[in-house]
DOZA-425525 format. One line per field, with one value per residue: residue number from 1; x, y, z of N, C-alpha, C, O in turn; residue in three letters. Coordinates in Angstrom, 1 decimal, always signed. Example, Ala and Ser with C-alpha at 12.3 -4.5 7.8 and 13.67 -1.06 7.14 Angstrom:
REM DOZA-425525
vomi <- [1 | 2] .
n_X <- [+13.2 | +12.8] .
n_Y <- [-5.7 | -2.2] .
n_Z <- [+7.8 | +7.1] .
ca_X <- [+12.3 | +13.7] .
ca_Y <- [-4.5 | -1.1] .
ca_Z <- [+7.8 | +7.1] .
c_X <- [+13.2 | +12.9] .
c_Y <- [-3.3 | +0.0] .
c_Z <- [+7.8 | +7.9] .
o_X <- [+14.2 | +13.4] .
o_Y <- [-3.3 | +1.1] .
o_Z <- [+8.5 | +8.0] .
mitor <- [ALA | SER] .
***
This chain:
REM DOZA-425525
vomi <- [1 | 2 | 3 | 4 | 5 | 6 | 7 | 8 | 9 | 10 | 11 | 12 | 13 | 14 | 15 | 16 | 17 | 18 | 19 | 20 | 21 | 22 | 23 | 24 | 25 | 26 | 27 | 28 | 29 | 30 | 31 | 32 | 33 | 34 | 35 | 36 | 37 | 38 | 39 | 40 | 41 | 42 | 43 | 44 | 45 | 46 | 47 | 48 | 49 | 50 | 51 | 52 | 53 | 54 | 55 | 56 | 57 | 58 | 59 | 60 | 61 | 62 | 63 | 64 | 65 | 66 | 67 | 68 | 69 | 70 | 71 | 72 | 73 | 74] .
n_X <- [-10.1 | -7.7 | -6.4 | -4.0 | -2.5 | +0.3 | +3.3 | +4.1 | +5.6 | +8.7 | +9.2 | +8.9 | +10.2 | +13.2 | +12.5 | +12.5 | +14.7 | +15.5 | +16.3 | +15.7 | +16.8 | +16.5 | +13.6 | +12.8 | +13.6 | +12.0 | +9.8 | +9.6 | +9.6 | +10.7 | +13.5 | +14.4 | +11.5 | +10.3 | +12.0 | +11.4 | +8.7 | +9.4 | +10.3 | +8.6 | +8.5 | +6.9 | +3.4 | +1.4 | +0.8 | +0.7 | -1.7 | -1.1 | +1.5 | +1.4 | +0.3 | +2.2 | +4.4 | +3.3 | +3.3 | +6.4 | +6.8 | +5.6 | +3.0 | -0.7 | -1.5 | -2.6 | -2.2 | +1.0 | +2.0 | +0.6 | -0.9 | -3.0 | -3.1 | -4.6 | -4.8 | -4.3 | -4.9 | -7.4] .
n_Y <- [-47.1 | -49.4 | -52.1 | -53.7 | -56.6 | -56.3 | -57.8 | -57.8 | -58.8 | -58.8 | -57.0 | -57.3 | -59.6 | -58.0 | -56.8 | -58.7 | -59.6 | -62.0 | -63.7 | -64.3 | -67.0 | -68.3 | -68.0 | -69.5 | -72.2 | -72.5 | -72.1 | -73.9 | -73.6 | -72.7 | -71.0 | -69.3 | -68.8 | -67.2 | -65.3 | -64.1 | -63.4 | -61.6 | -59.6 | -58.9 | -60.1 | -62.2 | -63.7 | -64.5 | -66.2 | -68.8 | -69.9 | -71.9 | -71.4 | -68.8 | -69.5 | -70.8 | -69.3 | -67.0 | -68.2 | -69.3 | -66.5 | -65.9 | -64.7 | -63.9 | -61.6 | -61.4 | -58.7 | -58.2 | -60.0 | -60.0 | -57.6 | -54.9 | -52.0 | -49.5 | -48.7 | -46.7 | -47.8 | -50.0] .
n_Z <- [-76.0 | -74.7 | -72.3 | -70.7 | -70.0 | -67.5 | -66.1 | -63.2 | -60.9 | -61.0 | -59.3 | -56.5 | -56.5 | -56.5 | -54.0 | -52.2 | -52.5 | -54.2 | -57.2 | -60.5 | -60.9 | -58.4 | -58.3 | -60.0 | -59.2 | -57.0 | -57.6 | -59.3 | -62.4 | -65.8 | -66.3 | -68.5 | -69.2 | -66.8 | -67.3 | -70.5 | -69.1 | -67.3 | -68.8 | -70.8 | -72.8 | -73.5 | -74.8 | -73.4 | -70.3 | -68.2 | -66.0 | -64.1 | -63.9 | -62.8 | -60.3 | -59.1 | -58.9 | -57.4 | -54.4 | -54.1 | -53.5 | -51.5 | -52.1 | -51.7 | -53.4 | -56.3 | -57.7 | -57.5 | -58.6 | -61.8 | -63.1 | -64.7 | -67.5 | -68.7 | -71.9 | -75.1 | -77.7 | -78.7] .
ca_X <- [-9.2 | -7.9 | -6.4 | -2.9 | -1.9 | +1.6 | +3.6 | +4.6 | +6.5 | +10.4 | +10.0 | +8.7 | +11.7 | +14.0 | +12.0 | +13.1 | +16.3 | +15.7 | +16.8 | +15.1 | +17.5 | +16.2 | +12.3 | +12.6 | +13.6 | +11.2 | +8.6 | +9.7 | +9.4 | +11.9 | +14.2 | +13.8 | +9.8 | +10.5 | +12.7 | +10.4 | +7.4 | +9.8 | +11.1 | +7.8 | +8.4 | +6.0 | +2.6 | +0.4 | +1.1 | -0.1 | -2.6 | -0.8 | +2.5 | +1.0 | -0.2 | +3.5 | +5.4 | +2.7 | +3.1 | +7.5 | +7.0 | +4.7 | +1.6 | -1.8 | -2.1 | -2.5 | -1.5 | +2.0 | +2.3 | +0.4 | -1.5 | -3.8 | -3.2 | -5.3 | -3.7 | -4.8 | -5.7 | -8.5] .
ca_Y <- [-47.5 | -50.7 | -52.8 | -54.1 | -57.3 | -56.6 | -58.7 | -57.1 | -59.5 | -58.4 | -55.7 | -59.0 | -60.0 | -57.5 | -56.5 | -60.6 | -60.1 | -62.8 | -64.3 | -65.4 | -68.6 | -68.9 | -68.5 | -71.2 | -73.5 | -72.2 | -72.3 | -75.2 | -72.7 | -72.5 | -69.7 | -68.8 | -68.6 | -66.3 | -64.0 | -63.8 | -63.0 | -60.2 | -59.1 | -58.3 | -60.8 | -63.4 | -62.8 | -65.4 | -66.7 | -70.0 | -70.0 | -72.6 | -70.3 | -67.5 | -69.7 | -71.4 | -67.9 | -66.6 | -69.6 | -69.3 | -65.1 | -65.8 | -64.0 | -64.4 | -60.6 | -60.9 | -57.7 | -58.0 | -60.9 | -59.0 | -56.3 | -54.8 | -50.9 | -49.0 | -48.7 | -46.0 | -48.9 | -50.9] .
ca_Z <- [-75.0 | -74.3 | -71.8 | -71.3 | -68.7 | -67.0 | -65.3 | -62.0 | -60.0 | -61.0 | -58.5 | -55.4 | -56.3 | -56.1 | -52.6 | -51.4 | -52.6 | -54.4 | -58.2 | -61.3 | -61.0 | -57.4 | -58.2 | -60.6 | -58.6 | -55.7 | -58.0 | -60.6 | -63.5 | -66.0 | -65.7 | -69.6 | -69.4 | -66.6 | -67.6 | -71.0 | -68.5 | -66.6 | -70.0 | -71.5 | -74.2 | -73.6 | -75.3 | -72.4 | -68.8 | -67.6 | -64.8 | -62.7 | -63.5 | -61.7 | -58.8 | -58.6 | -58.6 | -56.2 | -53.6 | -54.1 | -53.4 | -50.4 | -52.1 | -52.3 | -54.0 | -57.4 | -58.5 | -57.4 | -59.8 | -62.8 | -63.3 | -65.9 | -67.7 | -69.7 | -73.2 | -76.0 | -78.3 | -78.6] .
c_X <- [-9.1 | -6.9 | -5.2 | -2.4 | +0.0 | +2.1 | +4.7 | +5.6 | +7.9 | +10.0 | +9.6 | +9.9 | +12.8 | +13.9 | +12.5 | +14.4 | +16.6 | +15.9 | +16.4 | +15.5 | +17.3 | +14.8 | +12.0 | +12.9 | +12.6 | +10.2 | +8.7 | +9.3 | +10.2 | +12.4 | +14.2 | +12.5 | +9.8 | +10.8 | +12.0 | +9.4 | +7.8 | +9.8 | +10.1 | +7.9 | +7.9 | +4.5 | +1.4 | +1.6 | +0.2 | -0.6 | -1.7 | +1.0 | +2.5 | +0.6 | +1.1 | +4.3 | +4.5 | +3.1 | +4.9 | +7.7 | +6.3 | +3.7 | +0.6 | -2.4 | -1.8 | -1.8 | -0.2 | +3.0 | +1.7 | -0.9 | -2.4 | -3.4 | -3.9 | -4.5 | -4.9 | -5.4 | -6.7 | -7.9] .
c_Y <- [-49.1 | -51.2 | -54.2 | -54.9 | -56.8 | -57.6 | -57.7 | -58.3 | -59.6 | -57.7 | -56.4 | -59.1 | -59.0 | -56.7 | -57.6 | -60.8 | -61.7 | -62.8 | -64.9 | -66.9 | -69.0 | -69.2 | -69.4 | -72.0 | -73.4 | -72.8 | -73.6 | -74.4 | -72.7 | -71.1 | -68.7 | -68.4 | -67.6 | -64.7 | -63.3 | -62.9 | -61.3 | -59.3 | -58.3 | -59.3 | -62.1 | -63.3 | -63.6 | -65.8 | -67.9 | -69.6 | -70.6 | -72.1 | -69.4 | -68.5 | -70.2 | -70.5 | -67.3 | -67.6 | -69.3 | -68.1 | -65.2 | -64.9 | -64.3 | -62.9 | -60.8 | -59.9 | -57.7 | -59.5 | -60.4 | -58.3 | -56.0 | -53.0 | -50.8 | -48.8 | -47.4 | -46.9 | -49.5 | -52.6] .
c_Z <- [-74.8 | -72.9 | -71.9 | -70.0 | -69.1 | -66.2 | -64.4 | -60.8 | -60.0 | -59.6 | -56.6 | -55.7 | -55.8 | -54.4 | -51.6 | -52.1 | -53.3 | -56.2 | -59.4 | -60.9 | -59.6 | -57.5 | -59.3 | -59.9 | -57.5 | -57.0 | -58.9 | -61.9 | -64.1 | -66.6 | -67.1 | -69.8 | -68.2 | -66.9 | -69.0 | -70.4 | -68.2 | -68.0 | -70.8 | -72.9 | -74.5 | -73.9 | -73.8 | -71.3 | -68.9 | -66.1 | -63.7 | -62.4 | -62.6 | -60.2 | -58.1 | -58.2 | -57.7 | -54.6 | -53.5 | -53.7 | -52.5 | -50.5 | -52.4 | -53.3 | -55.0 | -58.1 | -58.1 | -58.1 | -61.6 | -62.5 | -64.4 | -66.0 | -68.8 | -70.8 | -73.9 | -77.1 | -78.0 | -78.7] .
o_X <- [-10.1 | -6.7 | -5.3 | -2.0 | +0.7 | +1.3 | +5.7 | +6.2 | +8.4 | +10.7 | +10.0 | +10.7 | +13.3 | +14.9 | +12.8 | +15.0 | +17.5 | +15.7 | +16.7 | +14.7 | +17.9 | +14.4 | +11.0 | +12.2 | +12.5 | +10.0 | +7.7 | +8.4 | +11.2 | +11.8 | +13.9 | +12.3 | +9.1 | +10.3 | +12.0 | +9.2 | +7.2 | +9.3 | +10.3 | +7.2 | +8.2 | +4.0 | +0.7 | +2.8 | -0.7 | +0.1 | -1.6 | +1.6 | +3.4 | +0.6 | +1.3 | +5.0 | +5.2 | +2.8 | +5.0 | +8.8 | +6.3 | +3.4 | +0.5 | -3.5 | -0.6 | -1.0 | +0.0 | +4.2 | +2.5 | -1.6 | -2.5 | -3.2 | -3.8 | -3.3 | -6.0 | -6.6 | -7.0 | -8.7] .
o_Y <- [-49.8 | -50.1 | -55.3 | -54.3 | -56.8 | -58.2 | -57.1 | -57.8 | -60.5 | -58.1 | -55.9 | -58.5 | -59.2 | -56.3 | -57.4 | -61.8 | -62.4 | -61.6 | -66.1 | -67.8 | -70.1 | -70.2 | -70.1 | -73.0 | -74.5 | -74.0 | -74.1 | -74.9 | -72.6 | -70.3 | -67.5 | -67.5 | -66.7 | -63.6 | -62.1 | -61.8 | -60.3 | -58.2 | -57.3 | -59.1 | -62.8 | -62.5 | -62.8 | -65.8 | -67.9 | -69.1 | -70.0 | -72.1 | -69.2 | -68.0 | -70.2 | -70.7 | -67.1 | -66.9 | -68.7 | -68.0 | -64.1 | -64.3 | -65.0 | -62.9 | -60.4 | -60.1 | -56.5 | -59.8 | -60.5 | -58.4 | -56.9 | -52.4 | -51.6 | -48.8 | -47.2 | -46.6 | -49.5 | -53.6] .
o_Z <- [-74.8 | -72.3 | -72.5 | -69.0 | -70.1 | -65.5 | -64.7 | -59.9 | -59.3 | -58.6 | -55.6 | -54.9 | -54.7 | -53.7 | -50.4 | -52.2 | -53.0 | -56.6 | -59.5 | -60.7 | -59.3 | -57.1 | -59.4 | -60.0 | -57.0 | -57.0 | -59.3 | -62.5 | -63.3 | -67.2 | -67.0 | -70.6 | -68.6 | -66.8 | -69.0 | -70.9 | -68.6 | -67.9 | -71.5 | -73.9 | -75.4 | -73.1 | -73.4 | -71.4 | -69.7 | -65.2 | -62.6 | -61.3 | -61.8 | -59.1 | -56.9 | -57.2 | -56.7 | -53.6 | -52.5 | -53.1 | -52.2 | -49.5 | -53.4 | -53.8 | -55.3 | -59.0 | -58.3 | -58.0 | -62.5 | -61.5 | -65.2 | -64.9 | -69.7 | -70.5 | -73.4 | -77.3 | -76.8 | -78.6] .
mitor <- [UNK | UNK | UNK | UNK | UNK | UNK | UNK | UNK | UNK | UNK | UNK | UNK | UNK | UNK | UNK | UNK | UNK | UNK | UNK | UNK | UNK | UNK | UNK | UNK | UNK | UNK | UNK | UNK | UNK | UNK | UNK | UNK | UNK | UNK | UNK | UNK | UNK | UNK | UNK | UNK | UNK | UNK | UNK | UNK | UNK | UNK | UNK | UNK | UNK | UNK | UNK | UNK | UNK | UNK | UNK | UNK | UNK | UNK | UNK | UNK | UNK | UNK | UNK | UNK | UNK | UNK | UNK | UNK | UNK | UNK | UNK | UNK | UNK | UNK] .
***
């Protein structure tokens, strides 16, 4: 078994009614490295990404910015 980061924070958004093209500018992120993140098509996050989209979403929970699932792989 292995062990698979998601990125959970589309569905923060859609809960705040709010916008990729609004939490980039909340957060200073740009709106392509986003929508990658949401998209699943980014292979890493930046640390100070997750602390800038946490801080623009008003969260200190982690998991509602990403997440971890078990995978069948190693």
């Amino acid at each position: 078994m292995g062990v698979k980061v998601i990125v959970a924070f589309g569905k923060l958004l859609e809960e705040q009614g709010m916008s990729l093209n609004e939490l980039s500018e909340k957060a200073n992120v740009r709106r392509a490295a986003l929508s990658e993140l949401v998209n699943g098509k980014r292979e890493n996050i930046n640390f100070e990404h997750i602390a800038k989209i946490a801080e623009a979403l008003g969260t200190t929970d982690i998991s509602k910015i990403i997440t971890l699932i078990e995978t069948e792989e190693n």
